[in-house]
C-alpha positions as CSV (number, residue, x, y, z in Angstrom):
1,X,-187.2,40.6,-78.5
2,X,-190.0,43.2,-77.4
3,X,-191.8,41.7,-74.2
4,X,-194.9,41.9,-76.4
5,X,-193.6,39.2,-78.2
6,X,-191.9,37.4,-74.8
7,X,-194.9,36.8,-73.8
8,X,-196.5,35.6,-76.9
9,X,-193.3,33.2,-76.9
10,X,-193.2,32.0,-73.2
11,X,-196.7,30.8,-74.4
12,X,-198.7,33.5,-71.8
13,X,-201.2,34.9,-74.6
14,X,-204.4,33.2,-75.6
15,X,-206.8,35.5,-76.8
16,X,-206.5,39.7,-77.3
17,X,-208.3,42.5,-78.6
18,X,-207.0,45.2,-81.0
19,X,-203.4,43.4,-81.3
20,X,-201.7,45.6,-83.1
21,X,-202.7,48.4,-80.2
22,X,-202.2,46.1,-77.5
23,X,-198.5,45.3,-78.5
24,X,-197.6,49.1,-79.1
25,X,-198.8,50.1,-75.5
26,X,-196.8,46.9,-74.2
27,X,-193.8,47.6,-76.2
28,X,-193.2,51.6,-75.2
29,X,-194.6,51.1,-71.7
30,X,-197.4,52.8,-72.5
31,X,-200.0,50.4,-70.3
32,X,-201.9,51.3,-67.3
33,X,-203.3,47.5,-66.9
34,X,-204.9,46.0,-64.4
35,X,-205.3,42.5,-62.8
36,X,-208.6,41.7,-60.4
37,X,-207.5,39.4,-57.0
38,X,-210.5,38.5,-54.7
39,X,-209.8,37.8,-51.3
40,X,-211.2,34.1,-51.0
41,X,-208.3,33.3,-48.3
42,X,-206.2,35.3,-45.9
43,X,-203.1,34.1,-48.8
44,X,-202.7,33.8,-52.8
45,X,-201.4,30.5,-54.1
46,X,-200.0,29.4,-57.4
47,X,-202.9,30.4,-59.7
48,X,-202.3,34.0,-58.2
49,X,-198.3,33.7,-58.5
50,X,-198.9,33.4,-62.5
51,X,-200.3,37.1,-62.5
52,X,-197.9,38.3,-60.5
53,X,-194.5,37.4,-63.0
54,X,-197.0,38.7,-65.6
55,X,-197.2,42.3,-63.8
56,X,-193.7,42.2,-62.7
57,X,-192.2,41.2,-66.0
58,X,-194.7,44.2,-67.7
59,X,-193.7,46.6,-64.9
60,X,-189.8,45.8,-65.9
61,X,-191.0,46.9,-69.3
62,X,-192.3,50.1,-68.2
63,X,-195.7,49.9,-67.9
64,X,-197.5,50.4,-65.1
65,X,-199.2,47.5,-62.7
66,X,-202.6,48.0,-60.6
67,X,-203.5,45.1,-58.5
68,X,-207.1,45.4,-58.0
69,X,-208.5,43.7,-54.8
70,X,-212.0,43.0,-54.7
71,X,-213.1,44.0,-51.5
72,X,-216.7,44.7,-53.2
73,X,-216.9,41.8,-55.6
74,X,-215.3,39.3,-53.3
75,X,-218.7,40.1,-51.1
76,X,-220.7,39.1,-54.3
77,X,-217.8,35.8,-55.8
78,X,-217.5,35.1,-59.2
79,X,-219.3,32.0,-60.5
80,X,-216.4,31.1,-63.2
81,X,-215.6,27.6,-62.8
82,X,-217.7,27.3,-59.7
83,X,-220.6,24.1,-59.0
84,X,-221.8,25.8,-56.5
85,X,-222.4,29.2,-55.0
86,X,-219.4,30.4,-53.1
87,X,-219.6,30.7,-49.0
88,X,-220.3,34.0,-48.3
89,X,-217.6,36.3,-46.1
90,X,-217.4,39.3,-43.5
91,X,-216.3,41.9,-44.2
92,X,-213.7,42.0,-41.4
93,X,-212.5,38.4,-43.3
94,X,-212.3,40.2,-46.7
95,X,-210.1,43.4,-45.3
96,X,-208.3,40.6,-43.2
97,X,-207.3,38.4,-46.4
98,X,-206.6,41.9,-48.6
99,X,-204.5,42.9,-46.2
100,X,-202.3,39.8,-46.5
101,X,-202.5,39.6,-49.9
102,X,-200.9,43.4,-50.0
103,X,-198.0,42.2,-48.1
104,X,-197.6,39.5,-50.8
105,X,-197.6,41.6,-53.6
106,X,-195.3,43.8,-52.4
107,X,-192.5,41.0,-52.4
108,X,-192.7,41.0,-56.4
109,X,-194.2,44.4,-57.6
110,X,-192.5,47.7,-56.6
111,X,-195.5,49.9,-55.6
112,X,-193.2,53.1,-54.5
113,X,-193.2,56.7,-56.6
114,X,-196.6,55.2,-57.8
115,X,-195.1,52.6,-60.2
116,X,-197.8,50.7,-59.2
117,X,-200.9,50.8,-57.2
118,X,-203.0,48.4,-55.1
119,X,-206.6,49.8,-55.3
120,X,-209.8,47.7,-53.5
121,X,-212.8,47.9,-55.3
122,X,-214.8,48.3,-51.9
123,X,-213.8,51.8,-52.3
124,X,-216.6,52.6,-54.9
125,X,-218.5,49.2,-54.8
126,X,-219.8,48.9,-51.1
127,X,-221.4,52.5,-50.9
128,X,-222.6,52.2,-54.7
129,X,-226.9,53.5,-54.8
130,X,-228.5,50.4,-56.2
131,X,-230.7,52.1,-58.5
132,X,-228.0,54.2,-59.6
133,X,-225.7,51.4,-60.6
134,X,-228.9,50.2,-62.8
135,X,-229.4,53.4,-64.5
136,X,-225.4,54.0,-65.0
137,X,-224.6,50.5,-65.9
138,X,-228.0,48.6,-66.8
139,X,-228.5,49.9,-70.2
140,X,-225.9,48.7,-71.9
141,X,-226.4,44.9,-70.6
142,X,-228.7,42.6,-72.5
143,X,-230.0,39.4,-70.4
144,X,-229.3,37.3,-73.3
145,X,-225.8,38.6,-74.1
146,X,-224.9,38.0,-70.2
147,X,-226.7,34.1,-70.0
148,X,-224.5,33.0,-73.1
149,X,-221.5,33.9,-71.0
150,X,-219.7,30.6,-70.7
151,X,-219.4,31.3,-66.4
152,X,-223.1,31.5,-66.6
153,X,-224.0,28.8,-68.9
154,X,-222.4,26.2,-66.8
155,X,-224.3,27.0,-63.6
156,X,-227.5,27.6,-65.6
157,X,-228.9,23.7,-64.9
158,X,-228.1,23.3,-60.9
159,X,-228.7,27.1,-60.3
160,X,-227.3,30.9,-60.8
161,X,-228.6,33.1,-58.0
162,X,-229.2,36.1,-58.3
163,X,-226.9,37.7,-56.4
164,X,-223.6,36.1,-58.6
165,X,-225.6,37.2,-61.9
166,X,-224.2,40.5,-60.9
167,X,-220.6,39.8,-60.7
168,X,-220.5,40.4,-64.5
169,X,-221.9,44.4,-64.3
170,X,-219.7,44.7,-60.6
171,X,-216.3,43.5,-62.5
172,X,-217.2,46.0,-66.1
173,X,-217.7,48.9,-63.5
174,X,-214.4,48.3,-61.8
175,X,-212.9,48.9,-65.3
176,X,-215.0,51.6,-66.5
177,X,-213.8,53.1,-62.4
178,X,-210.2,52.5,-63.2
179,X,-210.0,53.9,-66.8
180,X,-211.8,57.2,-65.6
181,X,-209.7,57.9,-62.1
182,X,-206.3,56.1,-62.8
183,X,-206.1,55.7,-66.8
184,X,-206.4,52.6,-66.7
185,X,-206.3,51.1,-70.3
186,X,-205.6,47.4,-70.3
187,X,-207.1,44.3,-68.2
188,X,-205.7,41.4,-67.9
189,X,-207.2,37.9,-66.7
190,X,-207.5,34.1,-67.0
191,X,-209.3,32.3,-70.0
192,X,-211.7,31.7,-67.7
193,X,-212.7,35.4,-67.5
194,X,-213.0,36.5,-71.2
195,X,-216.9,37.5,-70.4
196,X,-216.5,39.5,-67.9
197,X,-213.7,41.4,-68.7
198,X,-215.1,42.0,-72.8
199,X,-217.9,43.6,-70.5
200,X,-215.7,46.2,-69.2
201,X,-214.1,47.5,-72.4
202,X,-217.8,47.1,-73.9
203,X,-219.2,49.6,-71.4
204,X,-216.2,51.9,-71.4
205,X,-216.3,52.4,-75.1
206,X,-220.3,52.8,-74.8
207,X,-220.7,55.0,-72.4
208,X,-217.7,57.2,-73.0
209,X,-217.8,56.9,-77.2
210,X,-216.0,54.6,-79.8
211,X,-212.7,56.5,-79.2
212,X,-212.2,54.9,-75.9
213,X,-209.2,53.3,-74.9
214,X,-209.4,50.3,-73.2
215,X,-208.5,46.9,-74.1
216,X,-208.4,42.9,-72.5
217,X,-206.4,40.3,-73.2
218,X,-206.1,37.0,-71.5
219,X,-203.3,34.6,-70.2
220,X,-203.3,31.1,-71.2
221,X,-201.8,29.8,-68.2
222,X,-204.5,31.3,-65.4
223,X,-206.9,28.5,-65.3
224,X,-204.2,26.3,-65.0
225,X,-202.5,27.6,-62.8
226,X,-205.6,27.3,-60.2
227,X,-205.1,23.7,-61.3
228,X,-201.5,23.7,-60.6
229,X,-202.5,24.8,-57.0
230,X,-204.2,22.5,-56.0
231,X,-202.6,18.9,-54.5
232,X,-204.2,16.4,-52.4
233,X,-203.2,18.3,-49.2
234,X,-204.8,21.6,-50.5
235,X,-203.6,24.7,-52.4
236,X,-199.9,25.6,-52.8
237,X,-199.6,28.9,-50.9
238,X,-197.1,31.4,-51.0
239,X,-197.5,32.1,-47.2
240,X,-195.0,30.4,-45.9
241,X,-197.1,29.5,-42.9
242,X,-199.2,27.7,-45.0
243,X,-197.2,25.9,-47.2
244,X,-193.9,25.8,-46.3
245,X,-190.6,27.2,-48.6
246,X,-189.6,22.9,-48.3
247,X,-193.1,22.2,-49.4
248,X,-193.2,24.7,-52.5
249,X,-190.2,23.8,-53.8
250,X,-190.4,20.0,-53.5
251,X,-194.4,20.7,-55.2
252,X,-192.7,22.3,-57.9
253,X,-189.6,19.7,-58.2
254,X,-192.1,16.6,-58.4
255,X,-194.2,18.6,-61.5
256,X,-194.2,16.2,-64.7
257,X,-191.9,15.7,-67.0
258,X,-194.2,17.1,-70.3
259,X,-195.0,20.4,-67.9
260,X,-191.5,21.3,-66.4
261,X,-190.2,23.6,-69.7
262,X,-193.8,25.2,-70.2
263,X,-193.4,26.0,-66.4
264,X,-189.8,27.3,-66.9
265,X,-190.9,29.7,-69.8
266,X,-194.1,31.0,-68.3
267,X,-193.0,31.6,-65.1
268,X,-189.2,32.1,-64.4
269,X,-187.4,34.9,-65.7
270,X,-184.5,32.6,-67.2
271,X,-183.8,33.7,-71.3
272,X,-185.8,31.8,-73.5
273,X,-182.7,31.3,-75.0
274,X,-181.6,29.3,-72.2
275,X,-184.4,27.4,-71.7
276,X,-185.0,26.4,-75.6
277,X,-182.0,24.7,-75.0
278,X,-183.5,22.7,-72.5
279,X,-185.8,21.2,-75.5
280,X,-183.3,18.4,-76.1
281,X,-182.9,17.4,-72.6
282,X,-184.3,13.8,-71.9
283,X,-183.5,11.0,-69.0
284,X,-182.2,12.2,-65.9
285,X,-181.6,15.8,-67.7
286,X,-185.1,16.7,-66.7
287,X,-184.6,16.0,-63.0
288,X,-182.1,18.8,-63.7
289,X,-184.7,21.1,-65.0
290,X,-187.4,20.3,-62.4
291,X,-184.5,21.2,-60.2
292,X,-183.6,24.8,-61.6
293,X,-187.8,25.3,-62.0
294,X,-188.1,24.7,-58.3
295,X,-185.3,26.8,-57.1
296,X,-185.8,29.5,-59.2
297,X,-189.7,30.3,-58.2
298,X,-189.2,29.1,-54.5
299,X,-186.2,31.9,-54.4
300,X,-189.0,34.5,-56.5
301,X,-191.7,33.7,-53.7
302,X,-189.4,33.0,-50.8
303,X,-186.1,34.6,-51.6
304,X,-182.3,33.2,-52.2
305,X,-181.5,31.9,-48.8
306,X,-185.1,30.0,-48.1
307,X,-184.3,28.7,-51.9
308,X,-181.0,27.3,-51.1
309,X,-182.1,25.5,-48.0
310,X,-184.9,24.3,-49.7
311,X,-182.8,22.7,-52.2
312,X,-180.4,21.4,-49.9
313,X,-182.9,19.7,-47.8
314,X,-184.5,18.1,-50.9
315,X,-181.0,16.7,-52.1
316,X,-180.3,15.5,-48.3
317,X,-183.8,13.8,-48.3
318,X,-182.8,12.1,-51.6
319,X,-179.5,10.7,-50.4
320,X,-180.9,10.0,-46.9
321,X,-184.4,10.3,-46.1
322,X,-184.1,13.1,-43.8
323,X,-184.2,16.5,-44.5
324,X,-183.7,19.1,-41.8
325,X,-186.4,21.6,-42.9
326,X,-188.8,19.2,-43.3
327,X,-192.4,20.1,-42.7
328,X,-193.2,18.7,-39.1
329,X,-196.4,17.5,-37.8
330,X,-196.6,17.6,-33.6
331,X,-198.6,14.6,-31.9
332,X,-199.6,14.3,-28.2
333,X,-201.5,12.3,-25.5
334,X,-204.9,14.0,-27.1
335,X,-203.6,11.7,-30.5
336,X,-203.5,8.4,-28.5
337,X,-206.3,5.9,-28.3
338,X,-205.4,2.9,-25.6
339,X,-201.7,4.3,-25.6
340,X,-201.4,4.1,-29.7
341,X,-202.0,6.2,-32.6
342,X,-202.4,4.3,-35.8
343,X,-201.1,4.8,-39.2
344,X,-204.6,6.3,-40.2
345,X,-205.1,8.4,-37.3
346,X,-200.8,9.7,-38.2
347,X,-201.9,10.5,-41.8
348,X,-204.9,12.9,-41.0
349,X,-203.3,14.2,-38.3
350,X,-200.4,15.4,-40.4
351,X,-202.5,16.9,-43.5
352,X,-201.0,14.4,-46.1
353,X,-204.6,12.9,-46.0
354,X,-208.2,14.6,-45.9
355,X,-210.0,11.9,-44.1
356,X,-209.4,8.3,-42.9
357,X,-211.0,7.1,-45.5
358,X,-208.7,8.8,-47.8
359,X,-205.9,7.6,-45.6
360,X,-206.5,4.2,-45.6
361,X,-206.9,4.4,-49.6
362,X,-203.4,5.8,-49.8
363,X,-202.6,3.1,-47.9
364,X,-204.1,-0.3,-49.5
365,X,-203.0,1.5,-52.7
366,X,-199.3,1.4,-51.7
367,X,-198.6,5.0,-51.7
368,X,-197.8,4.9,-47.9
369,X,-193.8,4.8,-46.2
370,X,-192.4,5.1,-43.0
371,X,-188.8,5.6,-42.6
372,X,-188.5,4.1,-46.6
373,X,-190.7,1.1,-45.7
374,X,-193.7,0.5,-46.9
375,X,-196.7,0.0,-45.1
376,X,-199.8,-1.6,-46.3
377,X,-201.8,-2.7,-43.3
378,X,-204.3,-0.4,-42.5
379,X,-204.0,-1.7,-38.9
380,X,-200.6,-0.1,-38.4
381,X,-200.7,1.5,-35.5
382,X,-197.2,2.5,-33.1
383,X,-196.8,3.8,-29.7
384,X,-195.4,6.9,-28.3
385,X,-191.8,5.6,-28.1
386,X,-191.8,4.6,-31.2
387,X,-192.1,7.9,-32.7
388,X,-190.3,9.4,-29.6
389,X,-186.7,7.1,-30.2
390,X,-185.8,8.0,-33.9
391,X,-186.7,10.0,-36.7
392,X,-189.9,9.7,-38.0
393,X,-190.2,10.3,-41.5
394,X,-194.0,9.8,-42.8
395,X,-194.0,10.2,-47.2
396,X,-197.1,9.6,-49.0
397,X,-196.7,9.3,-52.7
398,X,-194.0,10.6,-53.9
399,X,-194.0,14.1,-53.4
400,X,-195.7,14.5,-49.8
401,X,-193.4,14.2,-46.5
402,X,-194.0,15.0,-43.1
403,X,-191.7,14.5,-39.5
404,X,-193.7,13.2,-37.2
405,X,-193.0,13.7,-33.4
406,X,-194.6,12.8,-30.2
407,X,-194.5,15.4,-27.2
């Protein structure tokens, strides 16, 4: 199978332009794509992780990767999917966060002999003459064409400044930049970014004539990935320091039963043949999958030996309770009030809650153990010894665990 088709397959592809093209460039590693990151945090997370098995499975085609960091239009944000305008950043936090992301990247794209490139958009976007971007790039924008975007339509009623109105002309010029210095013929992006990125082959082919080459085509999966990201306790990182190698794979273990195979063909780099035979797994079969899902992307992000502890401590904390790599949470004297800490006060302190109020909701609602039992009185409360003396093992839900200690 050509990986044109792969991806159509492992159900990646949702809308293209020029098909036919698009697939002959894919198929004889003939792209130069590219895929835009902006630097929101000083780590990518899951929605990011999609993209990159897109660019390495292209890159194992043949083709040729550029991660584009937008160290200019992450000072502007992008108002897809966004209520509300997005906190403005430093500059210093932007180069900090690109500069994290490039270690991350380089775990899954090889970036040597110019295979592929990391390129920031700050390069041309920060020192970029106002009135020169409007003459160069101005003309070939209508208002109206850029407020029936779907990003803008949705912030229309509550309020599209100014400032993120531009994000659609910053993100077409980082395409028409990239298909004049690198070659660039291809973007790729989320559903969520079909506007913008149909601006960028649309002022290529203006600008430079009809028989420009430059094409988009989107992933189904992006905008659910960012979904995928996101659990109670925050986004799924792949900075281990954020969120653990435990932590991602039991996030990835506990996913559903009707996502686990669309998981396993999007994002591992099993056969399809393999996993279509997954298709008539039911019952406890798909505690099997989940299992092989989680080990194989916690052994992409993390590598094989994080991977098989990871699994190992999830199959001990099964049998047992207790895993040895379990994410630990450190209290102290500062915790106590009148000598306790109570059950409330444990869950926000550990991140498995955002708030006491959330807290105590988890725990009238049941979702709340300690040590396997349990606990439904919002009152709990347990003195230093009593997290001191034995293992503490605090679980909300079913996929959230924390060790609690006392120092």
């Amino acid at each position: 199978m050509q990986i044109y088709d792969e991806l159509k397959a492992r159900g990646l592809l949702a809308q293209v332009t020029d098909e036919a093209e698009i697939a002959d460039l894919i198929n004889n590693g003939k792209a130069t794509f590219y895929i835009g990151y902006d630097p929101t945090a000083d780590s990518l997370h899951v929605g990011h992780f999609m993209t990159l098995c897109l660019m390495k499975r292209l890159q194992m085609a043949g083709n040729r990767p550029i991660a584009l960091v937008g160290g200019g239009t992450g000072m502007i944000g992008d108002p897809s999917g966004k209520s509300d305008m997005r906190k403005m950043m430093t500059v210093e936090t932007i180069d900090h966060n690109i500069a994290c992301f490039k270690e991350q990247m380089s775990r899954f794209i090889d970036f040597s002999d110019g295979k592929a490139l990391i390129v920031n958009n700050a390069d041309w976007l920060r020192n970029l003459n106002y009135i020169n971007l409007l003459r160069e790039v101005g003309p070939y924008f209508t208002v109206n064409r850029m407020l029936a975007a779907e990003a803008y339509k949705q912030r229309w009623e509550k309020g599209l400044t100014f400032l993120e109105f531009n994000y659609m002309i910053m993100q077409a010029y980082d395409f028409y930049t990239l298909y004049q210095n690198y070659g660039c013929n291809m973007e790729f992006g989320g559903d969520d970014q079909w506007s913008n990125m149909l601006a960028g082959t649309e002022l290529i082919r203006r600008k430079l004539g009809k028989d420009a080459y430059a094409m988009t085509i989107t992933l189904l999966l992006n905008s659910e990935g960012k979904k995928m990201g996101k659990t109670v306790s925050g986004a799924v990182w792949l900075d281990p320091r954020k969120t653990s190698p435990f932590e991602f794979y039991q996030y990835w273990r506990n996913v559903g039963d009707a996502d686990v195979l669309k998981c396993l063909r999007m994002l591992t780099f099993l056969p399809l043949e393999q996993i279509d035979d997954m298709d008539k797994w039911e019952g406890s079969q798909l505690n099997t999958a989940k299992e092989i899902l989680a080990y194989e992307l916690t052994k992409l992000v993390h590598g094989q030996e994080e991977a098989d502890k990871a699994q190992e401590s999830a199959r001990a904390l099964f049998s047992s309770g207790i895993a040895a790599d379990m994410p630990e949470t450190v209290l102290n004297e500062s915790d106590l009030r009148d000598g306790k800490i109570d059950l409330i006060g444990i869950l926000t302190a550990s991140g498995l809650c955002k708030s006491r109020s959330d807290a105590r909701r988890s725990i009238e609602q049941g979702g709340v153990s300690v040590n396997g039992e349990k606990i439904t009185d919002i009152k709990k409360d347990y003195e230093p010894e009593q997290i001191q003396k034995e293992d503490f093992i605090l679980r909300k839900g079913k996929k959230n665990y924390r060790k609690i200690k006392f120092q």
